[in-house]
C-alpha positions as semicolon CSV with decimal commas, in nm:
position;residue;x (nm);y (nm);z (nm)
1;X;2,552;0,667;-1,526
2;X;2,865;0,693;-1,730
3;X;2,700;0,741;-2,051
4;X;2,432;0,986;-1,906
5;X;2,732;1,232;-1,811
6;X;2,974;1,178;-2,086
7;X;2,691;1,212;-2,347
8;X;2,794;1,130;-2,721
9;X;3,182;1,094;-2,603
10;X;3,104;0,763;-2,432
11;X;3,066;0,570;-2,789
12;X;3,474;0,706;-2,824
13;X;3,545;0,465;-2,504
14;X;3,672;0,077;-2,632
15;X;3,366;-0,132;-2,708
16;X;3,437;-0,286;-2,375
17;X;3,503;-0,021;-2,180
18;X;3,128;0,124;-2,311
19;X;3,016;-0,241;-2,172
20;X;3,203;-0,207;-1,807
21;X;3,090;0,183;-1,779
22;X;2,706;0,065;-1,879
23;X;2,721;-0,127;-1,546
24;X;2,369;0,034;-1,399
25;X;2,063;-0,073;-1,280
26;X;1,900;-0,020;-1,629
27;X;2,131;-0,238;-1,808
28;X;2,070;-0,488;-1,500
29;X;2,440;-0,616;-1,494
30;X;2,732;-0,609;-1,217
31;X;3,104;-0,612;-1,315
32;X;3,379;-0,808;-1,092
33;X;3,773;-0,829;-1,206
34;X;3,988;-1,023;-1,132
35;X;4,319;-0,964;-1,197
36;X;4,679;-0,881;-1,071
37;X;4,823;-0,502;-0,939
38;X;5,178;-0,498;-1,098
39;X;5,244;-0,302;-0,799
40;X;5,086;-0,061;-0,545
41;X;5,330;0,218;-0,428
42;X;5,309;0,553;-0,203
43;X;5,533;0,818;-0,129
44;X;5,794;0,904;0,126
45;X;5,765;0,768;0,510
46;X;5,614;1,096;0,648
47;X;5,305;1,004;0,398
48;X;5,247;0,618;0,561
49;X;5,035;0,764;0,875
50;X;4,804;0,917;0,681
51;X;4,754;0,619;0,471
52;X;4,716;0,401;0,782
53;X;4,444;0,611;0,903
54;X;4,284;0,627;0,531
55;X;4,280;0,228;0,575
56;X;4,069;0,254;0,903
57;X;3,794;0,328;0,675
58;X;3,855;0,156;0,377
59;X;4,030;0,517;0,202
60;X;4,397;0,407;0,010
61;X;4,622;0,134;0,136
62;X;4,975;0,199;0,373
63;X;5,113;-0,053;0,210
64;X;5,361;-0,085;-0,106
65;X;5,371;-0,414;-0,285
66;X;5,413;-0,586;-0,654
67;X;5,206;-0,848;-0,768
68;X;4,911;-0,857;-0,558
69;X;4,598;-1,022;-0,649
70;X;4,329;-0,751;-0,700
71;X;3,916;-0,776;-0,711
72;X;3,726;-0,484;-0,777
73;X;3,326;-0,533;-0,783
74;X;3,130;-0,290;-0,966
75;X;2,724;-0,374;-0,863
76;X;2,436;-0,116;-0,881
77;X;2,182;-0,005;-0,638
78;X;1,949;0,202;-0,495
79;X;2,057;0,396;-0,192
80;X;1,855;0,470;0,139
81;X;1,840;0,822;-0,025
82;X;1,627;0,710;-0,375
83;X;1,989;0,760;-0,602
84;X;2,112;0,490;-0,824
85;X;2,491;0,433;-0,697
86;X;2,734;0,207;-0,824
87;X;2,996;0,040;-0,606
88;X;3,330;0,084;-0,720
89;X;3,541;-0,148;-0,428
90;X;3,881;-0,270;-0,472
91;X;4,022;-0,585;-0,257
92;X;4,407;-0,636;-0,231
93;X;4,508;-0,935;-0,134
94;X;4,818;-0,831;0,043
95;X;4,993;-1,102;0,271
96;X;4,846;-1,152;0,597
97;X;4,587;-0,871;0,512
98;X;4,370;-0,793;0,284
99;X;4,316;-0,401;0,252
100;X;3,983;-0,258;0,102
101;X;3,972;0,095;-0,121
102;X;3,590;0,152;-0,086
103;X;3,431;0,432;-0,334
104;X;3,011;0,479;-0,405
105;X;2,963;0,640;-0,764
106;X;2,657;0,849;-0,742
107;X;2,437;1,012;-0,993
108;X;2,303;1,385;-0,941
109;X;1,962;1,428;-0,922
110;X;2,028;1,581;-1,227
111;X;2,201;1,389;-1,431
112;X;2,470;1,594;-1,501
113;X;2,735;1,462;-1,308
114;X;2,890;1,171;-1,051
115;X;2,985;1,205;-0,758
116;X;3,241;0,991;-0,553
117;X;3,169;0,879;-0,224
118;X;3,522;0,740;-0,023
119;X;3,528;0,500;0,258
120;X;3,317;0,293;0,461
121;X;3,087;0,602;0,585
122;X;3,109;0,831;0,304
123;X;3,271;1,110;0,471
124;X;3,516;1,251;0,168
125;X;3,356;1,350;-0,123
126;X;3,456;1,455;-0,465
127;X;3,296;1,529;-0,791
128;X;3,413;1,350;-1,079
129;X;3,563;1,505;-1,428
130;X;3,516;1,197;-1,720
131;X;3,703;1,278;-2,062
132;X;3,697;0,974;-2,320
133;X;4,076;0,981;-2,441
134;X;4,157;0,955;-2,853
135;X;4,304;0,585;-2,806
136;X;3,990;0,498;-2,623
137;X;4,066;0,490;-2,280
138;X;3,903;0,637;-2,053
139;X;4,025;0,958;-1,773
140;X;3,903;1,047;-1,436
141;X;4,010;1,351;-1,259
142;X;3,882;1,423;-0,863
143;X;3,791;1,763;-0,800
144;X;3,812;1,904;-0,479
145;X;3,721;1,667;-0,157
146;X;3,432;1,818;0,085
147;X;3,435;1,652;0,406
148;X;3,043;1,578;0,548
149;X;2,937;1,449;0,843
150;X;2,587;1,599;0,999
151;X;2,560;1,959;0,950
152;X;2,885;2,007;0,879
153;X;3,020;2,034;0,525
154;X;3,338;2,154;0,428
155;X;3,638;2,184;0,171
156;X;3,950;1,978;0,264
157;X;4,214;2,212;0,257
158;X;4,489;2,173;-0,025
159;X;4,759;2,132;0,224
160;X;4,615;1,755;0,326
161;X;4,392;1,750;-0,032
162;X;4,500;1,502;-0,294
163;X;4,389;1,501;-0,644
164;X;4,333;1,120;-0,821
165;X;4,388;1,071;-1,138
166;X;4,254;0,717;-1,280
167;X;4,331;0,570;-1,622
168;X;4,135;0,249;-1,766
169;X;4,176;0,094;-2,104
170;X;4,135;-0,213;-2,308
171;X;4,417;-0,431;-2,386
172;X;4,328;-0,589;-2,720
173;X;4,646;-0,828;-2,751
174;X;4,587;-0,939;-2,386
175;X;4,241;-0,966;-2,358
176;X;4,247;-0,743;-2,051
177;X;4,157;-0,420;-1,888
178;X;4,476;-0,213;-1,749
179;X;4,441;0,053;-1,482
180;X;4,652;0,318;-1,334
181;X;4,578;0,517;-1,064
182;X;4,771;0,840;-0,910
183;X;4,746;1,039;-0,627
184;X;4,896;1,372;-0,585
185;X;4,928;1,636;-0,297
186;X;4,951;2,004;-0,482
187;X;5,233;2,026;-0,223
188;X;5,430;1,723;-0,134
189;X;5,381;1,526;-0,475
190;X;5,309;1,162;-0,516
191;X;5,088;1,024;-0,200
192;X;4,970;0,681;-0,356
193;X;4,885;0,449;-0,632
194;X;4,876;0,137;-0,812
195;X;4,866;-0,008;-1,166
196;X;4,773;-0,329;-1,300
197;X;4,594;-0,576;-1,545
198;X;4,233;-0,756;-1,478
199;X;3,974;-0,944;-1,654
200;X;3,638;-0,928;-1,602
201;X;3,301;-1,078;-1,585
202;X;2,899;-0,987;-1,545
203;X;2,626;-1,156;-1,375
204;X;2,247;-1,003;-1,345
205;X;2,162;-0,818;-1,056
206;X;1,813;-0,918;-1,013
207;X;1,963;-1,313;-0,959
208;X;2,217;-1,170;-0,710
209;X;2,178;-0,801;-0,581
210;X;2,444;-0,652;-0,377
211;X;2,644;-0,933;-0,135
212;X;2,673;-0,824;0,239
213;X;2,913;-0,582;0,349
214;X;2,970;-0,396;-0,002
215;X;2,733;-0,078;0,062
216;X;2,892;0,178;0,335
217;X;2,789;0,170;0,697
218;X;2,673;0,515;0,670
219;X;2,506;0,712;0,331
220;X;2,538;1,053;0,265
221;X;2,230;1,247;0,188
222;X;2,428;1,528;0,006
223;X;2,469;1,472;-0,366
């Protein structure tokens, strides 16, 4: 999926980031880390509410924390809709309770681009902008959010918009993958984000396919 989009610039990623971003049902492998979140923060109080009722669905976490052991499972599929999809869900296990950041990767019919499905019913939407950075890492910009649900399928306004910005690279020296993610209102600055360190592993997903309760409750035909 990755490599279909980012054409030639995908063999500039880190030899294991090109391995991670291969994850796809033609290369037959899932990808699970493991790893730590150095810390997850958000922005001033009046932002918490919103994050709270993000978390109803899986979308950000209302919490701020350091050190909190993260999961994020990676496993392709076939939606109900005939597109290949990649799950791209992050656990944090916070004290007392775990918090889920739920995202479907989809490919256009296309080809020619992904597209980000949020939350446990795929209501937010945004389409994905991939640049493979000099050092190797690689960036992810959100472009605008459509809300869909039924017939109806609009913009989210800037005012309650947020545009994510997520970094991923290779540490050589530590044998890890880092991550950083941001998430910024045009208008009132930092909403959310976290950063951290994982390793991870692959397993074939013809032995195990995708484990209950990872695909959304509801899929969104619009791609």
């Amino acid at each position: 999926m990755f490599r279909t989009v980012l054409g030639p610039d995908f063999d500039r990623l880190h030899p294991r980031l090109q391995r991670r971003f291969s994850v796809g049902l033609a290369s037959g492998e899932a990808c699970t880390g493991h790893g730590v979140m150095e810390r997850i923060w958000h922005g001033g109080a009046f932002v918490k509410p919103f994050l709270a009722l993000g978390a109803t669905r899986n979308i950000l976490v209302p919490e701020a924390a350091r050190n909190v052991p993260f999961k994020i499972e990676n496993v392709p599929y076939t939606d109900s809709h005939g597109r290949e999809t990649v799950t791209f869900v992050r656990t944090f296990d916070l004290p007392g309770r775990p918090r889920r950041f739920d995202a479907q990767m989809v490919l256009s019919p296309k080809g020619d681009r992904i597209l980000d499905y949020l939350g446990t019913h795929q209501h937010l939407a945004s389409e994905l902008h991939l640049h493979a950075e000099a050092d190797g890492s690689l960036l992810i910009r959100s472009g605008e959010h459509r809300f869909r649900e039924g017939p109806v399928d609009v913009r989210v306004p800037e005012l309650v918009g947020a545009t994510a910005e997520v970094r991923e690279s290779y540490d050589d020296r530590a044998g890890r993958f880092r991550i950083r993610v941001r998430v910024v209102n045009r208008y009132f600055g930092p909403l959310f984000g976290y950063q951290g360190s994982f390793e991870a592993s692959y397993t074939d997903i013809r032995g195990h396919g995708v484990r209950p309760g990872l695909r959304p409750v509801r899929e969104e035909p619009r791609a």
